[in-house]
C-alpha positions in Angstrom: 102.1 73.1 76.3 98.5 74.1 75.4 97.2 72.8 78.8 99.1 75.5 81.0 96.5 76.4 82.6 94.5 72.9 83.3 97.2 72.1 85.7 97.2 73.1 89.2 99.9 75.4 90.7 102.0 72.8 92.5 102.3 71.1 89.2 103.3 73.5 87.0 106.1 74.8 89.6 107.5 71.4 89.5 107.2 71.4 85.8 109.4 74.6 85.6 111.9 73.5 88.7 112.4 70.4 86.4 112.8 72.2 83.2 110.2 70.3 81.3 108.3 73.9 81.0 110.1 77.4 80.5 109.2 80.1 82.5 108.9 82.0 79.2 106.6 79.5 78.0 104.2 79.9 81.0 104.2 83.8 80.8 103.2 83.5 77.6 100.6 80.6 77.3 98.7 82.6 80.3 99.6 85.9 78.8 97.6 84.2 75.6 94.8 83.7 78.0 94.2 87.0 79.3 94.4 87.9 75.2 91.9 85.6 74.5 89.3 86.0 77.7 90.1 88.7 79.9 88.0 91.4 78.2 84.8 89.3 78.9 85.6 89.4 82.9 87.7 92.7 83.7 90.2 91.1 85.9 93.4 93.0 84.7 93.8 96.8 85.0 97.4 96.1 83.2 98.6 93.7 81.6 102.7 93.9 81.4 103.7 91.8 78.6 106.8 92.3 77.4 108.0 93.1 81.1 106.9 89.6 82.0 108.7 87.4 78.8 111.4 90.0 79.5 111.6 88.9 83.5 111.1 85.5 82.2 113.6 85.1 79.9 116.4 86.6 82.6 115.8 84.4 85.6 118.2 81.7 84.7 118.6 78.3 85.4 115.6 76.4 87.9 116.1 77.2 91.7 115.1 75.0 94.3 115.9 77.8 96.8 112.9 80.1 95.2 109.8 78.4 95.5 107.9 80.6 92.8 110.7 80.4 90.1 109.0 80.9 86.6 105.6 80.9 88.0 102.9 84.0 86.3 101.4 85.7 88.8 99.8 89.2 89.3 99.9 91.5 91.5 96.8 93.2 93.0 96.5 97.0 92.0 96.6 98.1 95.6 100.5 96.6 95.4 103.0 98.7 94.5 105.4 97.8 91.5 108.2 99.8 90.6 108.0 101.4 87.3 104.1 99.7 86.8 101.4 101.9 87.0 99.4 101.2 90.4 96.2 102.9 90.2 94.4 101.7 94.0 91.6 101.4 91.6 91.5 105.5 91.7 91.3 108.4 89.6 93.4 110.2 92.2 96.3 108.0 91.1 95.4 107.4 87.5 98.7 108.4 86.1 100.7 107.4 89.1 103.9 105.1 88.4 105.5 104.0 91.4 109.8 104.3 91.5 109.8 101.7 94.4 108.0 98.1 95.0 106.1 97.4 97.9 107.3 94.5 100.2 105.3 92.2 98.9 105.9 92.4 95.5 109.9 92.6 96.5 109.3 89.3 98.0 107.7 87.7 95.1 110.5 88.7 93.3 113.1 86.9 95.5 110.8 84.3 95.2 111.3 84.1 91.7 107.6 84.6 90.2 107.2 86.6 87.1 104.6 89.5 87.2 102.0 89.5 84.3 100.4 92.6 85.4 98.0 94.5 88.0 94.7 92.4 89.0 91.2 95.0 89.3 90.5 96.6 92.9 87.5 98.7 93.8 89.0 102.3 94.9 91.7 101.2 97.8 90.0 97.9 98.2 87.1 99.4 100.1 84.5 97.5 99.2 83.4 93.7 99.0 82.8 94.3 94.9 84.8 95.3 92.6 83.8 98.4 90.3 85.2 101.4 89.7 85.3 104.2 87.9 89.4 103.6 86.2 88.6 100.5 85.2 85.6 97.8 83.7 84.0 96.2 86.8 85.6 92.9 87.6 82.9 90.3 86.6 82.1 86.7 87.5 83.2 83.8 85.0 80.3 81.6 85.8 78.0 84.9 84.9 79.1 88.0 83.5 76.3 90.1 84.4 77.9 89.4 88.2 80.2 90.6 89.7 83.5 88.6 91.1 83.2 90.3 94.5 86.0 92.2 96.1 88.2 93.8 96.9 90.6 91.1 95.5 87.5 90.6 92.4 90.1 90.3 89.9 92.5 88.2 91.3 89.9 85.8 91.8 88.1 86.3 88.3 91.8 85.7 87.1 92.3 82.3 88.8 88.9 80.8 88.3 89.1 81.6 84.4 92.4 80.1 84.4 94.2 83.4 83.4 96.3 82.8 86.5 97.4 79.2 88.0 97.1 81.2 91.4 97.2 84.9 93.1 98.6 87.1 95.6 95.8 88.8 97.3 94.8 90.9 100.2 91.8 90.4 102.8 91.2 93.5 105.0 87.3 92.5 106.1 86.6 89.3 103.5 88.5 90.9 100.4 90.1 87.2 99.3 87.4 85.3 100.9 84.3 87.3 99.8 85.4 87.0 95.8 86.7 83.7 96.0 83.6 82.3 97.1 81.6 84.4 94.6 83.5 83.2 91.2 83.8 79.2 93.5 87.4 79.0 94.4 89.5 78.7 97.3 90.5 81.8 99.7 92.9 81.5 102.3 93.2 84.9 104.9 96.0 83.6 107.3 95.7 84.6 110.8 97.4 88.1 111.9 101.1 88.0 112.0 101.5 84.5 110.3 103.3 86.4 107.1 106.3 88.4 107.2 105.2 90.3 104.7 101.5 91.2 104.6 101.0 90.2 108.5 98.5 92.7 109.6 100.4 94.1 111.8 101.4 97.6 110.0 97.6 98.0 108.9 94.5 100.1 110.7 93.3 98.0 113.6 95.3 94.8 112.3 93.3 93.6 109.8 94.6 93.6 106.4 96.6 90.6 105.8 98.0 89.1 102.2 96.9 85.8 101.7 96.7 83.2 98.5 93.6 82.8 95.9 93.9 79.3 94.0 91.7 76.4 92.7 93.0 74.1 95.1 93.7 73.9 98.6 96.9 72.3 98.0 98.0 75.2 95.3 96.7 77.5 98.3 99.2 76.0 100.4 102.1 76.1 98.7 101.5 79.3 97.8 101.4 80.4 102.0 104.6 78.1 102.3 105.8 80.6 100.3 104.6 83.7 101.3 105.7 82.2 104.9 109.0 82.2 104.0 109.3 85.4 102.0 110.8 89.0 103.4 113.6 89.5 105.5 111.4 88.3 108.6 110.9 84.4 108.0 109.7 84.5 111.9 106.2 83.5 111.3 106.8 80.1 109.4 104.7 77.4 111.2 105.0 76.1 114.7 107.8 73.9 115.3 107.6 70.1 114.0 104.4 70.9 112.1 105.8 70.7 108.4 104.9 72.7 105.7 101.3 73.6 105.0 101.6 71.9 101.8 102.0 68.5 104.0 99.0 69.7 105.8 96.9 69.8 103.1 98.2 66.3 101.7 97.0 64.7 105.0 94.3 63.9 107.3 93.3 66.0 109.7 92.3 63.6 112.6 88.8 63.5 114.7 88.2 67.0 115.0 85.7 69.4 117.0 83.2 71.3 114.9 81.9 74.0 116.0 78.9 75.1 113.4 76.8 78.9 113.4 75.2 81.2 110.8 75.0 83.8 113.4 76.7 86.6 112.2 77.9 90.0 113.9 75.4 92.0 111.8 72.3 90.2 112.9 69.7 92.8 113.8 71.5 95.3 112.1 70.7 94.2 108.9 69.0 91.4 107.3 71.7 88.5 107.3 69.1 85.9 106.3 71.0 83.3 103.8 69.2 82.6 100.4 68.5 78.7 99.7 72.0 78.4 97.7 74.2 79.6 100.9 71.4 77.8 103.1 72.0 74.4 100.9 76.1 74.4 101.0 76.2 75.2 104.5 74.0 72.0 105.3 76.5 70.0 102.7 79.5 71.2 104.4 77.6 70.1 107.7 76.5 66.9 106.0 80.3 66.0 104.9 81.9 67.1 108.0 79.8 64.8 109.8 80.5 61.6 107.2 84.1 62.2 107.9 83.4 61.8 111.8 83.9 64.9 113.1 82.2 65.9 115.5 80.1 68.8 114.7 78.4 70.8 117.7 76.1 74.1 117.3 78.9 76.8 118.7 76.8 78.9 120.2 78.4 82.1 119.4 76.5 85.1 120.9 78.5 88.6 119.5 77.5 91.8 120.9 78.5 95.3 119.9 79.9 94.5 116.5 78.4 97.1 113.7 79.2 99.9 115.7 83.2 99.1 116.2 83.4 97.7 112.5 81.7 100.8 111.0 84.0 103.1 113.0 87.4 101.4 112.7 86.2 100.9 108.4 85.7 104.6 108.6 88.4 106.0 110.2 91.1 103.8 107.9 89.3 105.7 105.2 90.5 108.7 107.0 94.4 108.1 105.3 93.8 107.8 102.0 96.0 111.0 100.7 93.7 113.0 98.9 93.0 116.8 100.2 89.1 117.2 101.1 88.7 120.1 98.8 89.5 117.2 96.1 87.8 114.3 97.5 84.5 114.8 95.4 86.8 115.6 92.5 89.0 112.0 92.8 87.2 109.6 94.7 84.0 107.8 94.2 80.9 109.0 96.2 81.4 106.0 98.6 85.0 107.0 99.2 84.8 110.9 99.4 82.0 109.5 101.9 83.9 107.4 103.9 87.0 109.8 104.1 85.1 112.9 105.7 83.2 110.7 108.4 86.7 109.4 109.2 88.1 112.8 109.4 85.2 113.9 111.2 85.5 111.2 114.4 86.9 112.3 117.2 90.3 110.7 118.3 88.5 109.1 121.8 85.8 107.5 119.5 88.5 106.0 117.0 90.6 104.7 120.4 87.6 103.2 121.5 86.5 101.4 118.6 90.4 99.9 118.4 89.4 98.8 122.3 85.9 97.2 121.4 87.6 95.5 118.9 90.6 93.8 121.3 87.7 93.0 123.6 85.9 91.4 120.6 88.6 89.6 119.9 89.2 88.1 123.0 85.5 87.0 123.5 85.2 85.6 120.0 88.4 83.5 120.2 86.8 82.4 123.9 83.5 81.7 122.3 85.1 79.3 119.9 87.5 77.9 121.9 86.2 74.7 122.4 86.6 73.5 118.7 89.1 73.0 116.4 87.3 74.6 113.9 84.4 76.3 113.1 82.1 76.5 110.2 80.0 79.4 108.4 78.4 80.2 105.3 81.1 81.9 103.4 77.9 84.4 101.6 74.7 84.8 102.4 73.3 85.9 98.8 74.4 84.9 94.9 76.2 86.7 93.2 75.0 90.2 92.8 74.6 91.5 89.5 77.0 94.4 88.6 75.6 97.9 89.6 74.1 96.2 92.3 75.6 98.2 95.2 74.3 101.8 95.3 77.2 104.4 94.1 75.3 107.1 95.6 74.0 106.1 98.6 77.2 105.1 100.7 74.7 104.1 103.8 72.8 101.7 101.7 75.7 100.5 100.1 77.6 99.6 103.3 74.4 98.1 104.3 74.1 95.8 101.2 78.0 94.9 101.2 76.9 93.6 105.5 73.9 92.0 104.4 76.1 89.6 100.9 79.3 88.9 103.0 78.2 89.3 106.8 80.7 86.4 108.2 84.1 87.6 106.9 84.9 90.6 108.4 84.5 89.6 112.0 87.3 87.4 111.5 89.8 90.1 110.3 88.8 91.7 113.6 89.7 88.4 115.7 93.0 87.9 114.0 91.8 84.6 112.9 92.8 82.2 110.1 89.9 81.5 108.1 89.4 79.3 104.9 86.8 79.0 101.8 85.7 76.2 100.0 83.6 75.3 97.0 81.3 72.4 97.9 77.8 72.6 96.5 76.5 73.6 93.0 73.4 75.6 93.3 70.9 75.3 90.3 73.0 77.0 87.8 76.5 75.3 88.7 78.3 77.4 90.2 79.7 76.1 93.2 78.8 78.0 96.3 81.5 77.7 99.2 81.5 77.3 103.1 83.9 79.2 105.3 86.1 77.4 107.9 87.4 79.6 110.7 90.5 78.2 112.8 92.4 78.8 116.0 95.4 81.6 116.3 98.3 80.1 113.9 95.6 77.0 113.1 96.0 77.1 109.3 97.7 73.6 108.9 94.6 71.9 111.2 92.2 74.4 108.3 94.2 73.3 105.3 94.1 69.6 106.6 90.3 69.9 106.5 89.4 71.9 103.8 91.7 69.4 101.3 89.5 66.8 102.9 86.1 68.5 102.3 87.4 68.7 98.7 88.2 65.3 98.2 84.7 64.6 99.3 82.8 67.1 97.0 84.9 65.8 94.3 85.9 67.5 90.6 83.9 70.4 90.0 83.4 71.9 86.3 85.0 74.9 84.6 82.9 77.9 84.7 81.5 79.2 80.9 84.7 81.7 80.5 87.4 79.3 81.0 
């Protein structure tokens, strides 16, 4: 079927559980994409071909009990596959073949997906961009002199250029959210703990948690259904009598409480000011809200302390990544070799009491918005910055720029929250620029509800240029 790739996710698995579509014929009609378009945009670092019609061609007869049967997928390079080069978007691991799989690629395996390769990651998924020095930058299919954002750039690129019907990704400070909204399609970071695999809970200061890119919110729900339900811990499903996410995105979400801000954490500390496209989809996705009778209230949000704690905790997870320090300017990027020796250089009672800022942050944050059901951000406060934007050499100006594009995601990583981005408004080139919608601990079916709604209301939105 040449239109593979025009159909959403949730389609095309029920095309495969029926039988009406091969899993070896959708490995191959999107491996024939990322033939065709993927050296315009950078989004694989390895493409596994014959693995994947290989994989493909073994799984069998359709399963019902494997949500993911048949469906190509890709893991991101910072996921471990055994006997697929994994690179972490580093020289230091260049020529490094894993002999086991990572947990989360073990579950999308039992879930039945096929594998079509490894999607782009800046150097262990450090930075909100994605540009390296293993691999082409990952680039932006509305504009290719952008870049897709990061770290999860190329699993984004991938699913807005149809080369993927959806992705596996991970979001340790914005890294699904952040290049989702860049390339205009949907980014789901579930709260902390929600996933068995992927929960947040085995990472520095809890904030790295796997989460779905897609083009839908529906295909973003069924791909958390199954993630949800993946590993040998099924204990963070949904609350009990909720349903599936994937029947929370297919109805309404009620009247609910709107709580709207562009404050942001990094206010003062750099400039957070949002550019008229970020400016214009904010005051849509205030607009629409509103015409769907919520009720939408300014949340007053007042942070305090935030760069300091972030920067810390950001510097000292740096401080793990396994390279020797007589080797770090010899393997690591300038940022990286950066970021490693100030987190080697902190002193234990500073790193201990960033990791206590940061629980008293979260409990003020998740006070502060208490009173709504949700609450809505810009997802960005710039365009899409052209590649080579972000300083290599200057790692303080660099952190400062990555702050000053993406200053309302990381906060959220640090508050555990679940948190949601939508494309809603087309700036003057057509790209659609997104809104972020932040929900309660465990609230992704009330942000699933709502965001599906918000799309129906923005209506279709075009392919980008490389599609």
């Amino acid at each position: 079927m040449d239109e593979l790739h025009e159909l959403s996710a949730v389609t095309l698995a029920g095309l495969l559980q029926r039988g009406d579509v091969t899993p070896r014929e959708a490995a191959a009609h999107f491996l024939a994409r990322i033939a065709r378009a993927d050296d315009a945009l950078g989004a694989f670092v390895e493409v596994t071909a014959e693995r994947a019609l290989r994989r493909a061609g073994a799984l069998g007869a359709p399963d019902p009990s494997r949500p993911l049967w048949g469906m190509p997928l890709a893991d991101k390079d910072l996921t471990a596959r055994a006997g697929v080069p994994t690179r972490y978007g580093s020289r230091a691991f260049a020529s490094y073949v894993p002999e086991h799989s990572d947990p989360l690629a073990r579950a999308l395996d039992d879930l039945g997906a096929v594998s079509l390769g490894k999607t782009n990651t800046p150097e262990f998924g450090m930075t909100g961009y994605t540009e390296s020095r293993v691999a082409p930058p990952a680039r932006n299919p509305w504009d290719t002199t952008t870049g897709a954002g990061g770290s999860s750039g190329g699993a984004a690129a991938a699913v807005a250029a149809g080369l993927l019907p959806a992705a596996p990704a991970s979001d340790g400070g914005g890294s699904i959210r952040i290049p989702a909204a860049t390339v205009g399609v949907v980014g789901l970071k579930p709260s902390r703990g929600r996933l068995p695999v992927g929960s947040g809970m085995d990472a520095p200061g809890g904030l790295s948690v796997a989460g779905p890119i897609a083009r839908t919110v529906e295909d973003a729900a069924f791909l958390l259904d199954a993630l949800a339900a993946s590993g040998p811990y099924p204990y963070a499903t949904r609350a009990p009598g909720s349903g599936p996410f994937h029947d929370a995105a297919r109805r309404g979400p009620g009247r609910l409480r709107v709580g709207a801000t562009t404050v942001t954490p990094w206010d003062g500390w750099t400039d957070t000011t949002l550019d008229p496209g970020a400016r214009a989809a904010f005051d849509a996705g205030v607009r629409l809200l509103e015409a769907a009778g919520h009720d939408v209230a300014d949340a007053g949000w007042r942070p305090r302390g935030y760069p300091a704690l972030f920067a810390t905790i950001w510097r000292a997870s740096a401080a793990r990544i396994p390279v020797a320090d007589e080797r770090l300017d010899d393997l690591l990027e300038p940022l990286t070799a950066w970021l490693v020796r100030e987190g080697r250089a902190l002193p234990a009672e500073r790193v201990l009491a960033a990791y206590a800022e940061a629980a008293v942050f979260e409990r003020e944050t998740i006070s502060a918005f208490s009173p709504f059901d949700v609450v809505v951000t810009p997802a960005l406060a710039l365009s899409p910055r052209p590649v080579g934007w972000y300083p290599a050499d200057d790692p303080e100006r660099n952190f400062a720029q990555q702050c000053r594009y993406a200053p309302h995601t990381s906060f959220v990583n640090v508050a555990g929250l679940p948190a949601i981005t939508v494309p809603l408004h087309p700036d003057a080139t057509g790209r659609p620029v997104s809104v972020q919608l932040i929900g309660r601990p465990g609230g992704e079916a009330v942000l699933l509800s709502l965001a599906a709604q918000l799309e129906a209301a923005r209506g279709p939105l075009p392919h980008p240029p490389v599609w």
